[in-house]
N, C-alpha and C positions, 0 to 999 in steps of 0.2 A: 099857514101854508096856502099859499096864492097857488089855483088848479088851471092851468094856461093848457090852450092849445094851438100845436104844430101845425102851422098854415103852410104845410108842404103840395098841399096837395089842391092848393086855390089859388093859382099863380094869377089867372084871369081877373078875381077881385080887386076891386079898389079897395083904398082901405076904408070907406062906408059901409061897405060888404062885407067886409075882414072883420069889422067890430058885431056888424049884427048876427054874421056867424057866430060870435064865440057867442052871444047872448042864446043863438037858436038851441047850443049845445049844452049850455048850460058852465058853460066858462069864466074864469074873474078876469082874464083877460088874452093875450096873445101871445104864444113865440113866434116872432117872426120870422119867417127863412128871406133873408136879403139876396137873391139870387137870380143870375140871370135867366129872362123869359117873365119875372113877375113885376106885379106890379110897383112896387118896391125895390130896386134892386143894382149893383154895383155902381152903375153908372148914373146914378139919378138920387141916392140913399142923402145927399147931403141937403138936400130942400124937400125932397116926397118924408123925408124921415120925419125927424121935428114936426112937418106939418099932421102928420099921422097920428103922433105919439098926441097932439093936441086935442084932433078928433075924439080918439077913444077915452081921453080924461073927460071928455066933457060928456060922455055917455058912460062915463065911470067903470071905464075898463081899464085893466094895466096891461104895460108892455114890458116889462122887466129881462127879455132874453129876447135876442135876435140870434139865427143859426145861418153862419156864412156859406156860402159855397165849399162844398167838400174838400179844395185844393186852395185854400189859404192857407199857406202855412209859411209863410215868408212875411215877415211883417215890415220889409224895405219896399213892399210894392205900393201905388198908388190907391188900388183897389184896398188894402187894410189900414192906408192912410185914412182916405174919404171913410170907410164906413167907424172905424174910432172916433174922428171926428166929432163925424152925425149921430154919434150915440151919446158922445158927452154931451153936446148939444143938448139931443132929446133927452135927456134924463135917463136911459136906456143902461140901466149899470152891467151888466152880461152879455157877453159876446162868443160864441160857440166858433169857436174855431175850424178848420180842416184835419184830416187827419194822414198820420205817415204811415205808414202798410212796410211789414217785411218782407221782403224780398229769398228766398231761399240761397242759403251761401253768403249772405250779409253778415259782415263782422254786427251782432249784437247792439254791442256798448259800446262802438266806434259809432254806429248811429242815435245812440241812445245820448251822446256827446251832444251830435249836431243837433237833437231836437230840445236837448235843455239851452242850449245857446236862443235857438228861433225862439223858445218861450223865453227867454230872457228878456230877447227882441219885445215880442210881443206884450210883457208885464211893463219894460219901461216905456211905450206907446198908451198901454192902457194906462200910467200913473197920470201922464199928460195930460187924458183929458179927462180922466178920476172916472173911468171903468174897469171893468174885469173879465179878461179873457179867459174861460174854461173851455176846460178839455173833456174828450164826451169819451166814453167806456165804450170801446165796440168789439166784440166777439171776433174770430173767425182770420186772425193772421195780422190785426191791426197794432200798433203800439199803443200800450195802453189798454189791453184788452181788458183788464181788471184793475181791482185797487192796488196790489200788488205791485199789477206791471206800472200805473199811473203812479205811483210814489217812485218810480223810477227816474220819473220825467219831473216831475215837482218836485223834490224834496228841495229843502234848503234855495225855494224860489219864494219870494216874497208873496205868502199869500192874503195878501190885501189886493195883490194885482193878479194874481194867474191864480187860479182854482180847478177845483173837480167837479166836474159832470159825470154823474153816476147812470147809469141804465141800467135799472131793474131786471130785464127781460136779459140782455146781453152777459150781464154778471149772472144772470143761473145759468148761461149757456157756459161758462167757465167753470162752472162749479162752486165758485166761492161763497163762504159763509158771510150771511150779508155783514150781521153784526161785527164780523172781526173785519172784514172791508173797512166798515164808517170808524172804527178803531184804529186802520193804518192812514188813511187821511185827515183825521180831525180837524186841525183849525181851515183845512183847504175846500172841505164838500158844501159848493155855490147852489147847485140845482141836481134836480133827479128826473131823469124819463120816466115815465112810468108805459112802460111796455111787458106783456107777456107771452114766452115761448116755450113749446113743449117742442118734443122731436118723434119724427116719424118714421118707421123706415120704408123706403124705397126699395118694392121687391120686383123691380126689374133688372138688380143686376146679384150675383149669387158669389158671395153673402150679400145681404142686405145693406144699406149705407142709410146713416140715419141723418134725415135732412129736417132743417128747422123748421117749423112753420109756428105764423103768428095765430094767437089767437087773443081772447077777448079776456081781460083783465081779470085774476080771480080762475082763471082754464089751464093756467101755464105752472109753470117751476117754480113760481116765486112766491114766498109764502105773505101775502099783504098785509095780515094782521100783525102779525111779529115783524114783517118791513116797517110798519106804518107806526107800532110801538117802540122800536129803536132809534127811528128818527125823529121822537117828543123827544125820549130818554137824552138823545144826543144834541136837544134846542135846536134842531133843523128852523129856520122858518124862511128858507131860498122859493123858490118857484117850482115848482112842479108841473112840467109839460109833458102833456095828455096825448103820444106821438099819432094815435089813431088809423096805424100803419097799415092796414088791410089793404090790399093793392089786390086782391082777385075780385074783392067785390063790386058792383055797380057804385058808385056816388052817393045815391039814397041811403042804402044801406051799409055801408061804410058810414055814413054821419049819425046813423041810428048805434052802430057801435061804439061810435064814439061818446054819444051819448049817453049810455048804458056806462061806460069805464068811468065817466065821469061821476055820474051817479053814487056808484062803487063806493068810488075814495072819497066822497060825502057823508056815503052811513059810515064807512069804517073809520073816517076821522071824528064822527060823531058831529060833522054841520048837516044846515038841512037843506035838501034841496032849493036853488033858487026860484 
Protein backbone atom coordinates (compact mmCIF):
# COMPACT_ATOMS: atom_id res chain seq x y z
CA UNK A 1 0.00 0.00 0.00
CA UNK A 2 1.44 3.14 -1.54
CA UNK A 3 0.99 6.23 1.50
CA UNK A 4 0.34 9.40 -0.84
CA UNK A 5 -0.21 12.79 0.14
CA UNK A 6 -3.06 15.46 -0.59
CA UNK A 7 -1.43 18.34 -2.13
CA UNK A 8 -4.62 20.34 -1.33
CA UNK A 9 -3.13 22.54 0.58
CA UNK A 10 0.25 23.68 -1.92
CA UNK A 11 -1.52 25.13 -4.70
CA UNK A 12 1.68 27.71 -4.94
CA UNK A 13 4.27 24.60 -5.59
CA UNK A 14 5.51 23.49 -8.64
CA UNK A 15 5.75 20.12 -9.08
CA UNK A 16 9.72 20.07 -8.01
CA UNK A 17 8.31 21.25 -4.69
CA UNK A 18 5.30 19.00 -4.85
CA UNK A 19 7.83 15.99 -5.05
CA UNK A 20 10.11 17.13 -2.35
CA UNK A 21 7.28 17.74 -0.12
CA UNK A 22 6.11 14.38 -0.16
CA UNK A 23 9.90 13.32 0.53
CA UNK A 24 9.88 16.15 3.53
CA UNK A 25 6.92 14.11 4.86
CA UNK A 26 7.83 11.10 4.59
CA UNK A 27 5.45 10.01 1.50
CA UNK A 28 5.81 7.20 -1.53
CA UNK A 29 4.34 9.57 -3.54
CA UNK A 30 1.47 12.29 -4.39
CA UNK A 31 -2.48 12.82 -4.71
CA UNK A 32 -2.71 15.40 -6.75
CA UNK A 33 -5.61 17.97 -6.52
CA UNK A 34 -5.82 19.27 -10.35
CA UNK A 35 -7.54 22.44 -9.63
CA UNK A 36 -8.03 25.69 -10.40
CA UNK A 37 -5.50 28.32 -8.62
CA UNK A 38 -2.68 25.39 -8.59
CA UNK A 39 -0.12 24.69 -10.04
CA UNK A 40 -1.27 21.84 -12.04
CA UNK A 41 -4.55 22.41 -12.96
CA UNK A 42 -7.86 22.35 -15.37
CA UNK A 43 -6.74 24.39 -17.89
CA UNK A 44 -2.95 23.46 -18.25
CA UNK A 45 -3.31 19.44 -16.91
CA UNK A 46 -2.62 18.18 -20.57
CA UNK A 47 1.28 19.08 -20.83
CA UNK A 48 2.00 20.37 -16.79
CA UNK A 49 0.68 16.63 -16.25
CA UNK A 50 2.74 13.99 -18.08
CA UNK A 51 5.56 16.39 -17.55
CA UNK A 52 5.08 16.10 -13.78
CA UNK A 53 4.18 12.57 -13.44
CA UNK A 54 7.96 12.24 -15.31
CA UNK A 55 9.57 14.34 -12.68
CA UNK A 56 8.50 12.43 -9.64
CA UNK A 57 9.51 8.95 -11.28
CA UNK A 58 12.64 10.12 -11.73
CA UNK A 59 12.90 11.07 -7.93
CA UNK A 60 10.92 7.72 -7.40
CA UNK A 61 7.86 9.02 -6.28
CA UNK A 62 4.44 7.85 -7.51
CA UNK A 63 1.46 9.72 -8.62
CA UNK A 64 -1.27 7.18 -8.66
CA UNK A 65 -4.60 9.50 -7.82
CA UNK A 66 -5.31 12.98 -9.00
CA UNK A 67 -8.59 14.59 -6.98
CA UNK A 68 -10.61 16.95 -9.45
CA UNK A 69 -12.34 20.00 -8.69
CA UNK A 70 -15.20 19.37 -6.29
CA UNK A 71 -17.87 20.12 -9.20
CA UNK A 72 -16.95 17.68 -11.84
CA UNK A 73 -19.42 15.71 -12.22
CA UNK A 74 -20.55 15.80 -15.88
CA UNK A 75 -18.18 14.02 -17.85
CA UNK A 76 -19.39 15.79 -21.45
CA UNK A 77 -17.48 18.83 -20.29
CA UNK A 78 -14.18 19.74 -21.72
CA UNK A 79 -12.57 20.14 -18.39
CA UNK A 80 -13.14 16.01 -17.66
CA UNK A 81 -12.21 15.51 -21.32
CA UNK A 82 -8.53 17.33 -21.01
CA UNK A 83 -7.88 15.91 -17.55
CA UNK A 84 -8.69 11.84 -18.62
CA UNK A 85 -6.84 12.43 -21.23
CA UNK A 86 -3.71 13.65 -19.39
CA UNK A 87 -3.99 10.88 -16.88
CA UNK A 88 -4.06 8.16 -19.46
CA UNK A 89 -1.25 9.81 -20.86
CA UNK A 90 0.70 10.19 -17.60
CA UNK A 91 0.10 6.79 -16.49
CA UNK A 92 -2.18 8.36 -13.62
CA UNK A 93 -4.68 5.38 -13.24
CA UNK A 94 -7.23 7.30 -10.50
CA UNK A 95 -9.22 10.02 -10.91
CA UNK A 96 -11.27 11.35 -7.83
CA UNK A 97 -14.21 12.69 -9.16
CA UNK A 98 -16.78 15.80 -7.70
CA UNK A 99 -19.55 15.13 -5.71
CA UNK A 100 -23.61 15.53 -5.78
CA UNK A 101 -25.03 16.73 -2.26
CA UNK A 102 -28.83 16.24 -1.50
CA UNK A 103 -30.89 18.69 -1.65
CA UNK A 104 -33.90 18.62 0.95
CA UNK A 105 -37.36 17.59 -0.86
CA UNK A 106 -35.33 15.69 -3.59
CA UNK A 107 -36.99 12.64 -5.02
CA UNK A 108 -33.86 10.11 -3.67
CA UNK A 109 -33.70 7.69 -6.41
CA UNK A 110 -34.86 9.88 -9.27
CA UNK A 111 -31.27 11.46 -8.39
CA UNK A 112 -29.77 8.47 -7.46
CA UNK A 113 -30.83 7.57 -11.57
CA UNK A 114 -29.01 10.69 -12.77
CA UNK A 115 -25.76 10.15 -11.07
CA UNK A 116 -25.50 6.30 -12.04
CA UNK A 117 -26.02 7.64 -15.74
CA UNK A 118 -22.96 10.52 -15.20
CA UNK A 119 -20.72 7.57 -13.78
CA UNK A 120 -21.58 5.63 -16.61
CA UNK A 121 -20.53 8.74 -18.58
CA UNK A 122 -17.60 8.96 -16.56
CA UNK A 123 -16.49 4.83 -16.72
CA UNK A 124 -16.79 4.91 -20.54
CA UNK A 125 -14.44 8.02 -20.69
CA UNK A 126 -12.08 6.47 -18.30
CA UNK A 127 -12.15 2.96 -20.43
CA UNK A 128 -10.89 5.33 -23.33
CA UNK A 129 -7.89 6.17 -22.00
CA UNK A 130 -7.60 2.90 -19.49
CA UNK A 131 -8.25 5.01 -16.15
CA UNK A 132 -10.46 4.91 -13.23
CA UNK A 133 -12.76 7.20 -11.90
CA UNK A 134 -13.73 6.94 -8.13
CA UNK A 135 -16.05 8.20 -5.96
CA UNK A 136 -14.84 9.63 -2.60
CA UNK A 137 -17.21 8.70 0.84
CA UNK A 138 -18.12 12.01 2.25
CA UNK A 139 -20.25 12.61 5.43
CA UNK A 140 -22.74 15.21 6.22
CA UNK A 141 -25.79 15.24 3.33
CA UNK A 142 -23.39 14.09 0.40
CA UNK A 143 -24.39 11.07 -2.05
CA UNK A 144 -22.53 8.41 -1.32
CA UNK A 145 -21.96 9.19 2.21
CA UNK A 146 -20.95 5.59 2.99
CA UNK A 147 -20.50 2.21 1.52
CA UNK A 148 -24.09 1.71 1.67
CA UNK A 149 -25.11 4.82 0.17
CA UNK A 150 -21.83 4.33 -2.64
CA UNK A 151 -23.14 0.72 -3.73
CA UNK A 152 -26.18 2.84 -4.62
CA UNK A 153 -24.30 4.66 -7.24
CA UNK A 154 -21.95 1.74 -8.51
CA UNK A 155 -23.45 -1.29 -8.38
CA UNK A 156 -23.73 -3.21 -11.61
CA UNK A 157 -21.04 -0.34 -13.14
CA UNK A 158 -18.11 -1.88 -14.55
CA UNK A 159 -15.66 -1.80 -11.88
CA UNK A 160 -12.51 -1.84 -13.86
CA UNK A 161 -13.65 1.68 -14.88
CA UNK A 162 -15.65 3.45 -11.85
CA UNK A 163 -14.68 2.51 -8.20
CA UNK A 164 -14.78 3.34 -4.50
CA UNK A 165 -12.96 5.98 -2.60
CA UNK A 166 -13.35 5.06 0.92
CA UNK A 167 -12.76 7.89 3.79
CA UNK A 168 -11.88 6.42 6.89
CA UNK A 169 -12.72 9.59 9.04
CA UNK A 170 -16.12 10.25 7.08
CA UNK A 171 -17.33 6.48 7.26
CA UNK A 172 -17.04 6.71 11.36
CA UNK A 173 -18.96 9.89 11.08
CA UNK A 174 -21.69 7.60 9.56
CA UNK A 175 -21.31 5.17 11.83
CA UNK A 176 -20.75 2.21 9.69
CA UNK A 177 -18.97 -0.86 10.55
CA UNK A 178 -15.72 -0.68 8.49
CA UNK A 179 -15.53 -4.23 7.89
CA UNK A 180 -19.01 -4.87 6.63
CA UNK A 181 -18.38 -1.48 4.36
CA UNK A 182 -15.14 -3.25 2.51
CA UNK A 183 -17.75 -6.24 2.31
CA UNK A 184 -20.65 -4.30 0.44
CA UNK A 185 -18.15 -2.89 -2.23
CA UNK A 186 -15.61 -5.61 -2.90
CA UNK A 187 -14.25 -5.94 -6.32
CA UNK A 188 -14.92 -1.85 -6.55
CA UNK A 189 -12.61 -0.28 -3.35
CA UNK A 190 -9.64 1.69 -5.59
CA UNK A 191 -8.16 3.91 -2.66
CA UNK A 192 -8.75 5.05 1.08
CA UNK A 193 -8.32 8.54 2.81
CA UNK A 194 -7.02 8.09 5.61
CA UNK A 195 -8.56 10.83 7.90
CA UNK A 196 -9.63 11.08 11.66
CA UNK A 197 -12.68 12.60 13.37
CA UNK A 198 -14.18 12.71 16.78
CA UNK A 199 -17.11 15.09 17.65
CA UNK A 200 -17.47 17.82 19.96
CA UNK A 201 -20.15 19.54 21.38
CA UNK A 202 -20.97 23.14 20.89
CA UNK A 203 -22.15 24.59 24.14
CA UNK A 204 -23.30 27.72 22.74
CA UNK A 205 -26.49 26.89 21.85
CA UNK A 206 -28.81 24.74 24.47
CA UNK A 207 -28.96 21.71 23.71
CA UNK A 208 -25.68 21.23 22.59
CA UNK A 209 -25.04 20.38 18.77
CA UNK A 210 -22.23 18.07 18.16
CA UNK A 211 -19.76 19.36 15.62
CA UNK A 212 -16.90 17.56 13.86
CA UNK A 213 -13.51 18.24 14.28
CA UNK A 214 -10.53 16.79 12.75
CA UNK A 215 -7.95 15.48 14.49
CA UNK A 216 -4.60 13.59 14.19
CA UNK A 217 -4.76 9.88 13.09
CA UNK A 218 -5.06 7.21 15.81
CA UNK A 219 -7.31 10.52 18.11
CA UNK A 220 -10.58 10.01 16.19
CA UNK A 221 -13.38 7.09 15.66
CA UNK A 222 -11.77 4.97 13.55
CA UNK A 223 -10.34 2.00 14.86
CA UNK A 224 -6.66 1.67 12.58
CA UNK A 225 -5.62 -1.49 13.65
CA UNK A 226 -8.55 -3.50 12.87
CA UNK A 227 -8.96 -0.67 9.61
CA UNK A 228 -5.61 -1.59 8.62
CA UNK A 229 -6.12 -5.63 9.19
CA UNK A 230 -9.23 -5.81 7.01
CA UNK A 231 -7.84 -4.14 4.35
CA UNK A 232 -4.65 -7.05 4.12
CA UNK A 233 -7.50 -9.57 4.86
CA UNK A 234 -9.47 -7.99 1.80
CA UNK A 235 -5.72 -7.69 -0.61
CA UNK A 236 -6.35 -3.84 -0.71
CA UNK A 237 -3.10 -2.69 -2.38
CA UNK A 238 -4.74 0.94 -4.10
CA UNK A 239 -3.28 4.09 -2.62
CA UNK A 240 -3.64 5.39 0.38
CA UNK A 241 -3.88 9.30 0.65
CA UNK A 242 -2.62 10.88 3.81
CA UNK A 243 -5.51 14.04 3.61
CA UNK A 244 -3.55 16.01 6.40
CA UNK A 245 -6.62 18.26 6.71
CA UNK A 246 -6.01 20.60 9.70
CA UNK A 247 -6.92 23.88 8.37
CA UNK A 248 -6.84 25.86 11.99
CA UNK A 249 -3.28 25.18 12.19
CA UNK A 250 -0.38 27.44 10.92
CA UNK A 251 1.57 25.52 7.64
CA UNK A 252 4.54 24.32 9.87
CA UNK A 253 2.60 22.60 12.07
CA UNK A 254 0.07 21.16 9.92
CA UNK A 255 3.18 19.33 7.88
CA UNK A 256 4.51 18.23 11.23
CA UNK A 257 0.86 16.44 11.56
CA UNK A 258 1.09 15.22 8.63
CA UNK A 259 4.03 13.78 9.24
CA UNK A 260 3.24 12.19 12.35
CA UNK A 261 -0.07 10.24 10.54
CA UNK A 262 2.15 9.15 8.22
CA UNK A 263 4.52 7.83 10.50
CA UNK A 264 1.39 6.03 12.18
CA UNK A 265 0.29 3.92 9.20
CA UNK A 266 4.19 2.92 8.84
CA UNK A 267 4.42 1.18 12.27
CA UNK A 268 0.86 -0.14 12.15
CA UNK A 269 1.48 -1.55 8.60
CA UNK A 270 4.62 -2.91 9.95
CA UNK A 271 7.02 -0.72 7.19
CA UNK A 272 9.71 1.30 8.52
CA UNK A 273 10.02 4.60 8.33
CA UNK A 274 11.67 6.19 5.30
Amino acid sequence: MKLIYFTKYYPDLSPGQLGEKARAVGADGLDLAVRPGHAINPDNVGRALPAAVRIWQGDGLVCPLVTADTKLIDPNTPEAQRLFAACGEAGVGLIKLGYWTYQPGQDYWRQVDAIRAALEGFGKLAGKHAVKAVYHTHSNGYYGCNCAGIMHLLRDQDPSSVGAYLDTGHLSLEGEPFRQGLAMVGEYLSAIAAKDYRRQPDASVDPPVWKRETVKLGEGFFDWRDGLAALREAGFAGPCSVHGEYENLDPADREMWLMDDIALLRRLVGEPDP
